[in-house]
N, C-alpha and C positions, 0 to 999 in steps of 0.2 A: 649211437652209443649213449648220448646222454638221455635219452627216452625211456634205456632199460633201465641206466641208473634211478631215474625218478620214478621209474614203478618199483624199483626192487625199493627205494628210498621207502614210498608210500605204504607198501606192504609190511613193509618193517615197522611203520608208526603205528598201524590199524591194527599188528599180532600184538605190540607192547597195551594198545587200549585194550583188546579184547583180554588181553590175560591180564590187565588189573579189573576188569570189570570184573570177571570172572572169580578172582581171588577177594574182591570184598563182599564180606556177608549182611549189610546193613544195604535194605532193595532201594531205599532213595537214594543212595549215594551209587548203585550198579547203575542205575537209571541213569545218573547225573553223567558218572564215566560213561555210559553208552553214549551219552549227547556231544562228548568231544571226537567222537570220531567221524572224522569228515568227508562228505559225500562228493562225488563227482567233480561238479559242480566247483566246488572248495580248492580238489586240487589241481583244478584248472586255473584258479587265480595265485594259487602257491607256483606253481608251474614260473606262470607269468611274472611273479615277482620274484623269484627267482634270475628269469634271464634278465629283466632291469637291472638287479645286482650285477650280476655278468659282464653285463655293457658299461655299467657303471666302475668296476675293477678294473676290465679294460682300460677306460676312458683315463683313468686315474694311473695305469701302469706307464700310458703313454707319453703322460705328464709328463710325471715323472723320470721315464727315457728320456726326453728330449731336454729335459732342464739342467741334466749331465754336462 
């Protein structure tokens, strides 16, 4: 489940780049938008720092429970 979610996530960032690229008429700054959108690669380390955070919320909910 969380797998779709971070592709359906990813897809959602890569249509919001491509339509502002797309909508700016000045070609260095299309270029420049095309350079923010991130390859494989990239969101394989967004991925990963993503579930840090995860473990990291966890870690901090559990704290928190137990200091109750």
């Amino acid at each position: 489940m969380k797998v779709l979610y971070f592709l359906f996530i990813s897809q959602c960032v890569d249509s919001f780049v491509d339509e502002l690229r797309w909508e700016e008429q000045d070609f260095t700054k299309h270029d420049g938008i095309h350079g923010l959108k991130l390859i494989s690669e990239e969101w394989k380390r967004v991925n990963t720092f993503l579930s840090l955070l995860d473990v990291c919320l966890l870690f901090v909910y559990i704290l928190k429970s137990n200091m109750l």
